[in-house]
C-alpha positions in Angstrom: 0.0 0.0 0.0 1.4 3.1 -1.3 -0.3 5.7 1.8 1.3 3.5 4.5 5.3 3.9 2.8 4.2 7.1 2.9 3.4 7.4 6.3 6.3 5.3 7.4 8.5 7.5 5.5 7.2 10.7 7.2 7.3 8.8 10.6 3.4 8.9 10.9 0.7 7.5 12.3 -1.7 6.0 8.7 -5.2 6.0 10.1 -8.2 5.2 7.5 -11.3 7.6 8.5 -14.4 8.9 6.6 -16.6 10.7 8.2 -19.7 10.4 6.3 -19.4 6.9 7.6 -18.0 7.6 11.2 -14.8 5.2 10.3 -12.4 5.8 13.1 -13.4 9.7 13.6 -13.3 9.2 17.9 -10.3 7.0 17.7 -8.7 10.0 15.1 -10.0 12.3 17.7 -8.8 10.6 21.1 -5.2 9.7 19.9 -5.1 13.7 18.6 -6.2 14.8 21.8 -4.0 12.4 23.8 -0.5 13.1 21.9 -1.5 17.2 22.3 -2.0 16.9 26.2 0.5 14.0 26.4 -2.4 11.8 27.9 -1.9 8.0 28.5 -4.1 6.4 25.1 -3.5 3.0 23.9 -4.6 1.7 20.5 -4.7 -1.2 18.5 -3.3 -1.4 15.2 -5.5 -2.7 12.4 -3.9 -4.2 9.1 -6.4 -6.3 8.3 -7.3 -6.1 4.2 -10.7 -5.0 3.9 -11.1 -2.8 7.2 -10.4 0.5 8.2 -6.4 0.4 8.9 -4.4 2.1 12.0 -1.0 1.8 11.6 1.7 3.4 13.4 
């Protein structure tokens, strides 16, 4: 997958979202929140083909 060498490349986190949908929109929100205030998050990564992917 060309976004996630991208992402790696940039050292970033590659989350999947779509908001007309609500894909991953609270977890995009949460993790966002929780680097900017340094608060204590965990999340799972998803590479399963076919779902909404969270890599990091």
């Amino acid at each position: 997958m060309q976004a996630r060498a991208y992402a790696r490349a940039m050292k970033a986190t590659l989350f999947f979202s779509s908001a007309t949908h609500n894909i991953n929109v609270n977890k995009i929100f949460k993790f966002v929140a929780a680097k900017l205030f340094n608060l204590p998050w965990s999340l799972e990564r998803n590479l399963t083909v076919g779902e909404p992917i969270i890599d990091f």
